[in-house]
Every structure is written in structure tokens, then in C-alpha cells.
N, C-alpha and C positions, 0 to 999 in steps of 0.2 A: 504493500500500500504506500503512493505518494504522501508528502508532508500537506500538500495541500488537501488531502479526502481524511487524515487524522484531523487537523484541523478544523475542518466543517462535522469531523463527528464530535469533536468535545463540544464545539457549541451549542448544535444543535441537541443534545442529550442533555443539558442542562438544561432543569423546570423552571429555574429562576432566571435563567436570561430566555428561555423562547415565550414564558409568560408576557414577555415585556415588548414579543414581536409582534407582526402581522405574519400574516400565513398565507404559502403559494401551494398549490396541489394540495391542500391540507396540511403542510408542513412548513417547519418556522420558514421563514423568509432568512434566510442564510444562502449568497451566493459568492460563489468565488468568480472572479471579475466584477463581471457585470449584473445588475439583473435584468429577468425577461422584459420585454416592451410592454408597454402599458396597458395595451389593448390585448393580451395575451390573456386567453379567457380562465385561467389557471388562477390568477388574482382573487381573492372573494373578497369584493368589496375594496377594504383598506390596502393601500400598498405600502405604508409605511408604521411606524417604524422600519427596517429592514436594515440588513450589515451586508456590507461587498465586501471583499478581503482579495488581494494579490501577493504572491508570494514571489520575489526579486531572488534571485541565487546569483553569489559573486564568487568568482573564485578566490581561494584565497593560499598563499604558498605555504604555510604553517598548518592552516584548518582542514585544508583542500575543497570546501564549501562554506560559504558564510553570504551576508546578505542582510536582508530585513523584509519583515511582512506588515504589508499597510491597511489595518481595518478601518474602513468607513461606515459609520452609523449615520443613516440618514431617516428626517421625520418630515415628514411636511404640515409644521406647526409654525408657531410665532415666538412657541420657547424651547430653549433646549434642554429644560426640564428635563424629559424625559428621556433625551437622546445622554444626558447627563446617567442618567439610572443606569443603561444602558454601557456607556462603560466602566463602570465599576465594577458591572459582572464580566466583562470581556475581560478586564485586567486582572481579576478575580483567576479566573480562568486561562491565560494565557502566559504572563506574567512569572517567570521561571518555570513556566512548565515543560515538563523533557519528551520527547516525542523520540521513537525511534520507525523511522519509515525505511524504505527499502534501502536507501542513499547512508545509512548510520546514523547514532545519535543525535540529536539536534535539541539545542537548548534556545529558549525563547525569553528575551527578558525586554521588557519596556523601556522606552529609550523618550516619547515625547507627545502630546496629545494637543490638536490644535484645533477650534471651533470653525466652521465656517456658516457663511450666509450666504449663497449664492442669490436669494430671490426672500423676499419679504414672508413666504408661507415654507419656504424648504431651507430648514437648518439641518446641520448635523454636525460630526466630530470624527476626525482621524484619527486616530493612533498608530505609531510607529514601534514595531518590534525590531530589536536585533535578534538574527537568528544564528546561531553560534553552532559550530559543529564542534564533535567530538569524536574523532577518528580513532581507532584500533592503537595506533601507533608502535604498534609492535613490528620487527623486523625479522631476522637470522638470527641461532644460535654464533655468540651467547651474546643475547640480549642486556643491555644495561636497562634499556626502559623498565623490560619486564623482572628483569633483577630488582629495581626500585619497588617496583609493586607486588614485588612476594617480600619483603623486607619491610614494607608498613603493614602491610594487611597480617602479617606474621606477629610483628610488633604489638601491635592496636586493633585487635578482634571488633571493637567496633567501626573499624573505617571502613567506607568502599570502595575502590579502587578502581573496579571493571565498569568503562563507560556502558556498555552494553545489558549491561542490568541493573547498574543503580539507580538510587532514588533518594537523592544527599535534600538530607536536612538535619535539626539542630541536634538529635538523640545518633544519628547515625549518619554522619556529613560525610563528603566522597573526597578525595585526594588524586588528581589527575597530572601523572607526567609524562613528560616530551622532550625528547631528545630535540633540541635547536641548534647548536651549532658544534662541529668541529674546529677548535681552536688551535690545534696543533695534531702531527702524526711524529713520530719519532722512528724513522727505519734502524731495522736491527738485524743480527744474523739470522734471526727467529721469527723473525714478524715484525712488527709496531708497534708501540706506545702511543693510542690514542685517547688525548685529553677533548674532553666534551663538555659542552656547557648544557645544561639540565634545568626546565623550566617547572615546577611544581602549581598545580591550582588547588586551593583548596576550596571547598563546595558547600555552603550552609545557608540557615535560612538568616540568618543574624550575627551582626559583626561581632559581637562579643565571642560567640562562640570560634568563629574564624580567626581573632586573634590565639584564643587560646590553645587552638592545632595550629594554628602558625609558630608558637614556642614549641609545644612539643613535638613537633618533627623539625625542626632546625636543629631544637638542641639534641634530638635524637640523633639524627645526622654526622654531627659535631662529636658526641659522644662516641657512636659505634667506632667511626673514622672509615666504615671499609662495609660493602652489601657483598653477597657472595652471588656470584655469577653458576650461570647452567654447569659448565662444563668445571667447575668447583675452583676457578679461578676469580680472583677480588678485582670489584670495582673499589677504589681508594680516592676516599673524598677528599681533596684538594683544597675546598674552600665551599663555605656556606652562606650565604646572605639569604635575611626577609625584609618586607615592607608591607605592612600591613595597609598601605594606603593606594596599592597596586590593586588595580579589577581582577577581581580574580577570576574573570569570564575570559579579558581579550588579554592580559597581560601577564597573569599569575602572581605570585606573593612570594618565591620560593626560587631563589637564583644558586644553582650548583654548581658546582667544575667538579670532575671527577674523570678519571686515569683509568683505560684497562688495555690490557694485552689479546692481541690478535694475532695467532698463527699463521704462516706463510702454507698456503698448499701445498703438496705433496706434489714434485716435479718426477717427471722421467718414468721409464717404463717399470712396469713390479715384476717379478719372476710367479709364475706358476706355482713352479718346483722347482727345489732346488737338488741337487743330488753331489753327495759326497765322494769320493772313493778314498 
């Protein structure tokens, strides 16, 4: 299922925002773009209240999708009273909520809400979501990402880790890392020394709580000095910084550097058999 048909099913299933709609074919007035033409005998009666919604996909090199989704709640009144009602349950509803459609995780958070009046009897209100992705971001053994996140979730039985099933809030918040940059490779006879810079997000419904996993995984960090890798080799932590005043949606709170070792492949041909005499 697309992001846009999860979308039109939460609003639509909620009593308290289609109480507050008109209704097409018998069902809330919920469309994505546009709605039908006026004259479309499907209408009974009222056409409005009503909510359009589009959904914008950006690429993004870090997220690999990102973007924003824009709902418009239209009435054809003289106040927007009730197109007012009307988003509070949209944001109610939309508002950090996590969707996971065909495309992977996707997190939704409000970003700005702005009235208009095109005509003396048709008000309404936009709102603007940013819609954030949340990729797998796991690669190859041995994994440092995935090293990271069997090392918290080992740590802290309460945290979640795995974007693809979480459901971070303030009793059980989620901790999302991402390998961003290679800062150095060091060649050897044996491989490399590759240092990595490591972005950490932490995921709750309230700052209090986000600062206080922003201490206890920094200083956890700082403490271990080293995560142990798949093939039973150490990631070694380098250097730790947080900032509690970082988004922890687009930017994280959680800046690493950390060092592991990578094997050179296996050159030239292997023998079968070998035979002695």
C-alpha cells in the first residue's frame, strides 16, 4: 500500500474528524488531490467541509525519500470556525505519526498551518507536513550500523531500534543510527582502518524525556569505548558529542566517530587438493 491510501485510511476511520465532514458516495469527503466536480451526483447535498491532501516526494541523499504533505481543509462558510475544528483533529492524527507503506518507514511531523480566503463564503486552512523517511540503513557484514543497534537494544531492553516496527514514544522511545560519512581509510597489509562519522536520532514524544536518553547513550558510549562487530571484531569509539537542541527528525542529537577494521579479499586461485608425497 502507497503513503498516500495509509493516509486517506487514518483519516477517514477516525469518528471524530469525519463527524466534522460532508460526505461523497456516503463516505467522508476525504480526497487526495482534488475533489470531484460539483455537479458530480455523488455529493449529497453539502460539499463542504471537505480535506484535499497531496503528497510531494523529494529525494533526499541521506533519507533516500523525504518531502512534505499538504492538507487542505476547505468550508464554504464566513468563518473558519469550523475548518478550525477540523485541524486539530488532522494534526491530532497526522502529527508524528509513523506510516510504513511499500516505499519504508515514513514519519510525519507538522511543520506550519496557514488560513486562507479565496472568496467571501469559501474559507479554509492548509497545513504542511514534513514527511521524513526512515531507511533500513543497514549494509555488509560487519556492519557498524547494525553493530550500534544490537549494543543499545542489548544495553536498554527498553529502547527501539528497528525502524521497521517501532513505535517510539515517552515509556519506550526509539534510537535510530546512520552511518554518514567516511572521514578517513587507513591502507594496510591486511585491509583498512576505516574511521566513520555516526549520526544517532533519538525518538520521543517529549523533550524531557529525549534529553534524558541523550545522556544515557553518550555516556554509555563514552563508557563502553568499543561495540563489538558481527564477525567478533571492535568498533572503537573515537569521540562522542550530543546536542540536545538538534531535530532529532532531520539532524539527530548524537555525533560519533568510530574506527573498524576491514579485510582485504582473498586474491588468486585456491587449490582443490592438495597432495603430499
Amino acid at each position: 500500500m502507497n503513503l498516500e491510501a495509509l493516509i486517506y485510511q487514518r483519516l477517514t476511520a477516525d469518528l471524530a474528524l469525519t463527524a466534522l465532514l460532508s460526505k461523497f458516495a456516503s463516505a467522508p469527503a476525504v480526497f487526495e488531490m482534488l475533489a470531484p466536480p460539483s455537479d458530480a451526483p455523488e455529493w449529497n447535498g453539502r460539499q463542504s467541509p471537505r480535506i484535499e491532501f497531496v503528497v510531494n516526494r523529494e529525494e533526499d541523499p541521506e533519507r533516500r525519500v523525504s518531502g512534505q504533505v499538504a492538507v487542505s481543509i476547505l468550508h464554504e462558510d464566513t468563518s473558519n470556525e469550523t475548518a478550525a475544528s477540523i485541524e486539530t483533529e488532522v494534526r491530532r492524527l497526522l502529527d508524528g505519526a509513523t506510516f510504513r507503506p511499500d516505499e519504508g518507514t515514513i514519519m510525519l511531523q507538522w511543520r506550519d498551518a496557514q488560513p486562507f480566503d479565496d472568496d467571501p463564503d469559501f474559507r479554509g486552512i492548509e497545513l504542511i507536513f514534513d514527511l521524513i523517511a526512515w531507511p533500513v540503513g543497514l549494509t555488509y557484514a560487519p556492519d557498524p550500523v547494525k553493530a550500534l543497534r544490537d549494543w543499545a537494544a542489548t544495553r536498554w531492553t527498553g529502547l527501539q531500534v528497528d525502524p521497521q516496527t517501532w513505535a517510539p514514544n515517552d515509556t519506550t522511545p526509539a534510537l535510530y543510527w546512520r552511518f554518514s560519512q567516511v572521514q578517513n581509510a587507513e591502507m594496510m597489509s591486511w585491509g583498512a582502518w576505516i574511521t566513520g562519522r555516526f549520526v544517532g536520532h533519538i525518538l520521543a514524544n517529549t523533550p524531557n524525556v529525549r534529553v534524558e536518553w541523550l545522556r544515557r547513550i553518550a555516556e554509555g558510549v563514552a563508557i563502553d569505548r568499543s561495540v563489538l562487530l558481527e564477525d567478533n571484531s571492535l568498533l572503537f569509539i573515537e569521540s562522542v558529542s550530543a546536542n540536545s537542541d538538534a531535530d532529532p527528525l532531520r539532524t539527530g542529537q548524537i555525533q560519533l566517530t568510530a574506527r573498524f577494521g576491514v579485510l582485504s579479499l582473498p586474491t588468486g586461485t585456491l587449490l582443490n587438493n592438495a597432495y603430499v608425497k
